[in-house]
C-alpha positions as CSV (number, residue, x, y, z in Angstrom):
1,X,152.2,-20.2,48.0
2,X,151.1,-22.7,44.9
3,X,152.8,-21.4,41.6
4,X,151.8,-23.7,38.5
5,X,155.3,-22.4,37.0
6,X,157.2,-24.2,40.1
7,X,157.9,-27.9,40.4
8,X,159.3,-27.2,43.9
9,X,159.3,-24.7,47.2
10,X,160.6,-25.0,50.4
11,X,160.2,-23.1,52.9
12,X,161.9,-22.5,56.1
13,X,163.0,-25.7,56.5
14,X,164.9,-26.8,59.1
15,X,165.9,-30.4,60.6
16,X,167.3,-31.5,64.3
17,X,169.3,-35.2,65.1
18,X,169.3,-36.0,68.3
19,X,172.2,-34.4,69.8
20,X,173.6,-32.3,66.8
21,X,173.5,-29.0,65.2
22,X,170.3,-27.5,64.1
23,X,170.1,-27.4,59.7
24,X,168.7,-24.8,58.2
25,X,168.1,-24.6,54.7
26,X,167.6,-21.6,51.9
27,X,164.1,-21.2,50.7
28,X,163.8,-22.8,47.3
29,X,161.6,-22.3,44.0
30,X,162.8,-24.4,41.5
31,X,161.1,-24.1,38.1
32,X,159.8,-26.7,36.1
33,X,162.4,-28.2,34.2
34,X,165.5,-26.2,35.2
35,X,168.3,-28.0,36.3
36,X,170.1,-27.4,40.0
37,X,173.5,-28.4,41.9
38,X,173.0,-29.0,45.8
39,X,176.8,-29.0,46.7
40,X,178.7,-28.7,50.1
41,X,180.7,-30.9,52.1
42,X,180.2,-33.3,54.2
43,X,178.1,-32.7,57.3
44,X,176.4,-29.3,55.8
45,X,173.0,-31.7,55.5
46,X,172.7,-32.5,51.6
47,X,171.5,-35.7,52.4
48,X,169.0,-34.8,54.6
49,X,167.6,-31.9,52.4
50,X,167.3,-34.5,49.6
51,X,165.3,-36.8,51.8
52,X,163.1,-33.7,53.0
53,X,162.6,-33.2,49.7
54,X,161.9,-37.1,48.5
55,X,159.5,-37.3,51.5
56,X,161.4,-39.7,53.4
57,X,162.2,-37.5,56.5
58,X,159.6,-34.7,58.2
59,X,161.3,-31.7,58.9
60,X,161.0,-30.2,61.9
61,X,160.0,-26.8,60.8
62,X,158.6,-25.2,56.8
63,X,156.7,-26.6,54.0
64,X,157.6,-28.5,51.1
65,X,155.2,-27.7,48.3
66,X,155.5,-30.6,45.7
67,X,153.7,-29.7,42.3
68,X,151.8,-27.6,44.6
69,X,150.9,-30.3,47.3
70,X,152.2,-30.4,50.3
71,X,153.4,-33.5,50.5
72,X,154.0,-33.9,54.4
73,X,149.9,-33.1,55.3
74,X,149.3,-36.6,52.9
75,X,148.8,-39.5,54.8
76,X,151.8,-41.9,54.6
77,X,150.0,-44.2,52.2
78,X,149.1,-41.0,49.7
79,X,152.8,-40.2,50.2
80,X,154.2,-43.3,49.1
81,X,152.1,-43.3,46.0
82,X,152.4,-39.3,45.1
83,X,156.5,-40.1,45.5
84,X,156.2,-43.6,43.0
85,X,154.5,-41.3,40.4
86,X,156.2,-38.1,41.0
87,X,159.6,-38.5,42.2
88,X,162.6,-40.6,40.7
89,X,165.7,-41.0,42.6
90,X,169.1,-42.3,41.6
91,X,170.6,-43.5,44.9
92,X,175.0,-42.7,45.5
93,X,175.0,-46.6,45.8
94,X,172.8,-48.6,43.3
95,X,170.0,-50.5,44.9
96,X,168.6,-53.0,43.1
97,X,166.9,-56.7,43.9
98,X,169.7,-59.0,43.2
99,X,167.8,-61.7,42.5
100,X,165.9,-60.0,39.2
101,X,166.8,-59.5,35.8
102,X,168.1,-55.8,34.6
103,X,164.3,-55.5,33.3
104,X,162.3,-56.8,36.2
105,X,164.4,-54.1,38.0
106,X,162.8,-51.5,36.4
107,X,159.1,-53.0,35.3
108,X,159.1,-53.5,39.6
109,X,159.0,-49.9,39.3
110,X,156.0,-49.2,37.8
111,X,154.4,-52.1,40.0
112,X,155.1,-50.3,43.2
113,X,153.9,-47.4,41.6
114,X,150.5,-48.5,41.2
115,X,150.8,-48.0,37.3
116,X,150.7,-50.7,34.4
117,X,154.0,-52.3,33.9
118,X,155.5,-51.2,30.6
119,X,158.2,-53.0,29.0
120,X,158.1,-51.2,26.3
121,X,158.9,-48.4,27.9
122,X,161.9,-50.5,30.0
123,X,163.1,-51.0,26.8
124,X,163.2,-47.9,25.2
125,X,165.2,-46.5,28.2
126,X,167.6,-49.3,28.2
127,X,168.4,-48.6,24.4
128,X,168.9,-45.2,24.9
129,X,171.5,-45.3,28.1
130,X,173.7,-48.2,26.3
131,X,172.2,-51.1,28.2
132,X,170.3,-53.0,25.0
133,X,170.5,-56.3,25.1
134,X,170.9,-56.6,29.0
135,X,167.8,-57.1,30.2
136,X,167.9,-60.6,30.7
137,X,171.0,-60.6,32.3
138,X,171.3,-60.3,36.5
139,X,172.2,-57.1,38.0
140,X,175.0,-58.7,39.7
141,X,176.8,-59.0,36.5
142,X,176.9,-55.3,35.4
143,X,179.7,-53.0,36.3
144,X,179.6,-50.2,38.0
145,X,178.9,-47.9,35.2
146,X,176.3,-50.2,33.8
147,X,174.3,-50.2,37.1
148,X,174.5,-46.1,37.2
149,X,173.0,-46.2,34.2
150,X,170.5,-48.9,35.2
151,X,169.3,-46.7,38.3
152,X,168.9,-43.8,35.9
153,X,166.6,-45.7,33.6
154,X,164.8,-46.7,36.6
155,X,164.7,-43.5,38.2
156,X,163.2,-42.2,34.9
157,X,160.4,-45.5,34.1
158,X,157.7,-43.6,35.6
159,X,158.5,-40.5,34.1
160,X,159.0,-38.6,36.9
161,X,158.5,-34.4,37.5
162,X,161.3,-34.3,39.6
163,X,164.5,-36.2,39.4
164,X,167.2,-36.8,42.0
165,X,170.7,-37.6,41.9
166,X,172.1,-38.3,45.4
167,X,176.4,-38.1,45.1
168,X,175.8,-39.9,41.3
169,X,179.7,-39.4,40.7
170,X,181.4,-39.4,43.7
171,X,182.8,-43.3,43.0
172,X,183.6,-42.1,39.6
173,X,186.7,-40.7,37.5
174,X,186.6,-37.6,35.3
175,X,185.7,-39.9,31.9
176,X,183.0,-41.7,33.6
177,X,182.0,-38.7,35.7
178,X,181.4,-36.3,32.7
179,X,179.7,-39.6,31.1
180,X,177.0,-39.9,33.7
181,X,176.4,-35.9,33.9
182,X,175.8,-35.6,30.4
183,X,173.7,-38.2,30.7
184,X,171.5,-36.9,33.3
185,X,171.0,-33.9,31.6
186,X,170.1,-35.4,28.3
187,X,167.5,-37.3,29.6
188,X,165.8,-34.7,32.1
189,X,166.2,-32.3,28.8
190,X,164.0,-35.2,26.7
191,X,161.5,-36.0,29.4
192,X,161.2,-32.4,30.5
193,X,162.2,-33.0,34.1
194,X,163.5,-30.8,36.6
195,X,167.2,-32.1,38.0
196,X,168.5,-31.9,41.2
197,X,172.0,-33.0,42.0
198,X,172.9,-33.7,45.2
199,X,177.0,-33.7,45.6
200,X,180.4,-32.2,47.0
201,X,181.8,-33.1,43.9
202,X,183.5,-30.0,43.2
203,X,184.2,-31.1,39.1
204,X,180.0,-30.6,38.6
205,X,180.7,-26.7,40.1
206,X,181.2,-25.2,36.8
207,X,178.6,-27.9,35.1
208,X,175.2,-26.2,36.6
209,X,174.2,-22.2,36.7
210,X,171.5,-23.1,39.5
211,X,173.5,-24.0,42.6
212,X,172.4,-23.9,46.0
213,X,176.1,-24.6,48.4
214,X,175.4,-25.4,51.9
215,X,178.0,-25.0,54.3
């Protein structure tokens, strides 16, 4: 089922909560550095196909073959550090540690990643998505904007194969919105990375050729 061309296949997956409907997703095979929309509203299990997919949540039936691993038969320990190296994410609501600077938010990256901490590399990415000069500053006093842009260059400090973007513009209007898509693009274009975007933001619809809509 490994294919060196692939960064991603799933499977037959399919997840249960307690109490609701049963989720069942399409099989996927996403090539190495293409670009995919995962659109549908809310309820049709976006989130939790994203989190199947970031190895935060077991599904309950299929295989999720990550770079050709399948990430759920690693223990959780070879998990967490196959996720830090592979995998960046840029969460729907910025998390960062509020009482760090902009650039020990994203040198904490490489930390927890178990790789050398790079500031030159923080730098670099804080030049290029309009955030020079900010990295002594506090996260608490960027705007929202700024700290979508700050969870992108932290998504991308370990340059990531894959690179997720869970509802990135659903807080957003159009300006800001077509800001932050470009943006994504550009940068997963530069580092080579394959893009998934998680959203029911029906404005990215006509944005992305590989779509997957779940209902």
């Amino acid at each position: 089922m490994a294919d060196p061309g692939y960064d991603l296949i799933c499977q037959d997956l399919s997840f249960q909560y307690q109490g609701g409907k049963e989720l069942r997703y399409p099989d996927l095979r996403l090539e190495k550095g293409s670009h995919w929309l995962i659109i549908g509203p809310s309820g049709s299990g976006k989130t939790t196909l994203l989190n199947m997919i970031a190895g935060l949540l077991k599904p309950e039936h299929g295989k999720i073959l990550f770079l050709g691993t399948e990430i759920y038969a690693l223990s959780s320990k070879d998990l967490d550090h196959f996720r830090g190296e592979n995998l960046g994410i840029v969460f729907q609501t910025p998390r960062f540690f509020s009482a760090m600077s902009v650039l020990q938010n994203l040198l904490i990256s490489n930390y927890l990643a178990g790789k050398k901490q790079s500031k030159e590399r923080a730098l670099y990415l804080l030049h290029t998505l309009g955030l020079k000069g900010m990295e002594r500053k506090n996260v608490k006093e960027l705007s929202l904007g700024e700290q979508q842009r700050l969870s992108l260059a932290r998504a991308l400090m370990n340059s990531p194969e894959i690179l997720i973007a869970d509802e990135p513009t659903s807080a957003l209007d159009d300006k800001n919105c077509d800001e932050l898509t470009n943006l994504l693009e550009k940068e997963a274009n530069e580092f080579g990375t394959t893009l998934i975007i998680v959203s029911h933001d029906a404005r990215l619809k006509s944005r992305f050729p590989n779509q997957i809509e779940l209902k």
